[in-house]
C-alpha positions as CSV (number, residue, x, y, z in Angstrom):
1,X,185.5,-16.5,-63.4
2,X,183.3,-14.1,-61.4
3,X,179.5,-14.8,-61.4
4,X,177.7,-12.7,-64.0
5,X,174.3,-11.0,-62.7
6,X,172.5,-8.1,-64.0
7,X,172.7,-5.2,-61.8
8,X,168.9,-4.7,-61.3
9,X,168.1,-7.8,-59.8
10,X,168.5,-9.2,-56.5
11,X,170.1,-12.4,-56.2
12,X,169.1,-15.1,-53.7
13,X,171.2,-13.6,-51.0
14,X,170.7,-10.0,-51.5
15,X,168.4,-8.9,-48.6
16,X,166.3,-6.5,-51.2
17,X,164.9,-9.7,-52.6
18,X,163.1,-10.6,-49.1
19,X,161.5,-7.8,-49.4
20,X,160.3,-8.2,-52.9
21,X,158.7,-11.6,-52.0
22,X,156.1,-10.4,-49.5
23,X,155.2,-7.5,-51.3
24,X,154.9,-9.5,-54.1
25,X,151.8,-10.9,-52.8
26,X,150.1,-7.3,-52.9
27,X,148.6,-8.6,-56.6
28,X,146.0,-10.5,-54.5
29,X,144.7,-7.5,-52.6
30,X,144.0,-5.8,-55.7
31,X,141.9,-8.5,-57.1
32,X,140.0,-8.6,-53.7
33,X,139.3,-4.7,-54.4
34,X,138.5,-4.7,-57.3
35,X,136.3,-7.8,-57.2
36,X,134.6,-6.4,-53.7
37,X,134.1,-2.9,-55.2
38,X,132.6,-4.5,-58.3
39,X,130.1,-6.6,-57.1
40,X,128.7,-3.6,-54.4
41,X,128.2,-1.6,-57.7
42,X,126.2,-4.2,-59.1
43,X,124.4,-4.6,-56.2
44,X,123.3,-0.8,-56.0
45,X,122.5,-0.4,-59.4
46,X,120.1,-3.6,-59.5
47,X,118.7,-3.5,-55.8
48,X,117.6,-0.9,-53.8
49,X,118.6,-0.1,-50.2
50,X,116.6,-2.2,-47.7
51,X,113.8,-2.7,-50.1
52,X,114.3,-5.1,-52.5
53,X,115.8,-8.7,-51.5
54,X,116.5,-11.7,-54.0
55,X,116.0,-14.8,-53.0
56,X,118.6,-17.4,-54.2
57,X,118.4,-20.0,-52.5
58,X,116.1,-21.2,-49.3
59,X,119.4,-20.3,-47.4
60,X,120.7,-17.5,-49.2
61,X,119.5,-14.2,-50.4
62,X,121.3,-10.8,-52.3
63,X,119.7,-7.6,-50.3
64,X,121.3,-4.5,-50.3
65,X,122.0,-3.1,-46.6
66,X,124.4,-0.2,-45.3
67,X,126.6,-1.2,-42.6
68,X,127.8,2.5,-40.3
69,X,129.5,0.5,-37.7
70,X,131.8,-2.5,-37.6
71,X,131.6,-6.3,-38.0
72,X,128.3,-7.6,-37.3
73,X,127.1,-3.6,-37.5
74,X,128.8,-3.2,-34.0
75,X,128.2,0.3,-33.3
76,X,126.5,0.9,-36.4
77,X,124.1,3.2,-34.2
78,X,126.4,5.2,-32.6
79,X,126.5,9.0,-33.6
80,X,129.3,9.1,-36.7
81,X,132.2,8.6,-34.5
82,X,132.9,4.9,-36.2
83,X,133.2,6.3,-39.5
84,X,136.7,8.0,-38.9
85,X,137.5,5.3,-35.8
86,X,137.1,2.4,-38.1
87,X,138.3,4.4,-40.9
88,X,142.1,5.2,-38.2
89,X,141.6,1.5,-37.7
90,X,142.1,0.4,-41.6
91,X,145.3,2.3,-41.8
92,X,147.5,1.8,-39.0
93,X,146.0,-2.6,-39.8
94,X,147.3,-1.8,-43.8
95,X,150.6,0.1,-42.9
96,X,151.9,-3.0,-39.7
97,X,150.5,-5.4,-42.8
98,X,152.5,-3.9,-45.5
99,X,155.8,-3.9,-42.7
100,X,155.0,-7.7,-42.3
101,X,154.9,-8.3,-45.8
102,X,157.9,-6.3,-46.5
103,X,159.8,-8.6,-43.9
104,X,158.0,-12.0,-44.7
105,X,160.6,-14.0,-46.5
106,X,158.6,-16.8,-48.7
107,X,156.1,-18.1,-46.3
108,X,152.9,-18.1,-48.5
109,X,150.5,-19.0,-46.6
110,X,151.5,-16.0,-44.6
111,X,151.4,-13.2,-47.3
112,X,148.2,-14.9,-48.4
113,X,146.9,-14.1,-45.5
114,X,147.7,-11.1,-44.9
115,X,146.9,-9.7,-48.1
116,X,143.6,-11.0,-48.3
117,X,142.9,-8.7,-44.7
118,X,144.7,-6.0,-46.8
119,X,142.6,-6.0,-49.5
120,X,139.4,-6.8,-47.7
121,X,140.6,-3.6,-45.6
122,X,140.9,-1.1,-48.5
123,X,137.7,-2.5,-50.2
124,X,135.9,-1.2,-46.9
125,X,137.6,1.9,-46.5
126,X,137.1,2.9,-50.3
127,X,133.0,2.5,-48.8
128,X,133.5,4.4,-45.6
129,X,135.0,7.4,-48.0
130,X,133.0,7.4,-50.9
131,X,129.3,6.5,-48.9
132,X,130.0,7.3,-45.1
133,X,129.2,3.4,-44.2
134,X,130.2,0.0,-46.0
135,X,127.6,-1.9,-48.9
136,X,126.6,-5.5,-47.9
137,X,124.6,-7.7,-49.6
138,X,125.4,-11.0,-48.6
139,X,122.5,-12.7,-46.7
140,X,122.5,-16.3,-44.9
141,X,119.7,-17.6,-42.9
142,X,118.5,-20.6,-41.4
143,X,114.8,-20.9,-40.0
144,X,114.0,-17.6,-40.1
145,X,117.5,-16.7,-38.0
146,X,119.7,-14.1,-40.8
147,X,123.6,-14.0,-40.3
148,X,124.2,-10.2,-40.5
149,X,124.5,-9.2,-44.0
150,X,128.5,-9.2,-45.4
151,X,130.4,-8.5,-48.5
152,X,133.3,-10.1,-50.2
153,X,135.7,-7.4,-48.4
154,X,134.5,-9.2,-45.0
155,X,135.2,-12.4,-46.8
156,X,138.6,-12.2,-47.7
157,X,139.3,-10.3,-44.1
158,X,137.5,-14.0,-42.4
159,X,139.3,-16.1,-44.8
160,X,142.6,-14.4,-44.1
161,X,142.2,-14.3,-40.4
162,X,141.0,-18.1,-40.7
163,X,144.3,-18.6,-42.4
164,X,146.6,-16.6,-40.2
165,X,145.6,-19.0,-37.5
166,X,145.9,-22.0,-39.2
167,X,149.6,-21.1,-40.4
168,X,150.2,-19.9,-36.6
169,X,149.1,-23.2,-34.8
170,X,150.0,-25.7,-38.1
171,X,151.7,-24.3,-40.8
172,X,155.1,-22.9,-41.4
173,X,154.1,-20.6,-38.6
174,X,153.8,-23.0,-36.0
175,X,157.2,-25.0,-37.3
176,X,158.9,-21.5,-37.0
177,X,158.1,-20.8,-33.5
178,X,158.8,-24.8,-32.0
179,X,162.2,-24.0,-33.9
């Protein structure tokens, strides 16, 4: 009897459905947009740029900074150059990610990674377009010594990077590679 399959879905061996699995992922960069882009609102509509500070914690305060340059404001006083460089940057990083994902065949920690950098990515970019430099508001300091301020974009981008080397020296990665 021959095997009965509906004609719009892939089966297991149909090479479409590869695809499909890593770009299935893409769900989780739209929650980390949407959750970075709403909580930089927030943060400009109840703080005021490098006024006002909230103090949480005796480790951890909410101030409302803008970051021109990079990670760590790395050339953040540089003429306007970084907006479109970092901005070039974003792009090229989303379109190899979105090739990666589109050839990533079930490896989840993987396309977890990967999307989280995606997302993190396109949270910042929507920033650099709408503002001309990237809301933080994230603030951790130890006697008197402040990490440089950071958002939840840059936290998905450190988490995913954090993740893409774990999977690459002990996850499926790294069984992958020894193979």
């Amino acid at each position: 009897m021959p095997e009965m399959r509906s004609e719009g879905r892939a089966s297991a061996s149909d090479p479409r459905r590869g695809a499909r699995v890593g770009l299935w992922w893409l769900w989780l960069s739209a929650v980390v947009v949407v959750l970075d882009q709403a909580t930089k609102l927030l943060v400009q509509a109840a703080l005021a740029p490098y006024q006002d500070v909230v103090v949480l914690t005796p480790f951890f305060n909410l101030v409302h900074v803008h970051n021109t340059g990079a990670a760590f404001s790395l050339f953040a006083d540089h003429s306007g150059w970084q907006r479109w460089f970092f901005l070039g940057v974003a792009v090229v990083a989303s379109g190899v990610i979105l090739w990666l994902l589109r050839g990533t065949r079930g490896r989840a920690p993987f396309c977890i990674a990967l999307t989280l950098i995606l997302g993190g990515a396109l949270g910042n970019v929507i920033d650099r377009l709408a503002y001309g430099h990237v809301v933080d508001f994230l603030d951790f300091h130890v006697a008197g010594w402040h990490w440089p301020a950071f958002n939840v974009a840059d936290s998905a981008i450190t988490l995913g990077a954090g993740l893409l080397i774990w999977d690459g020296l002990w996850g499926e990665g790294a069984r992958k590679g020894a193979t």
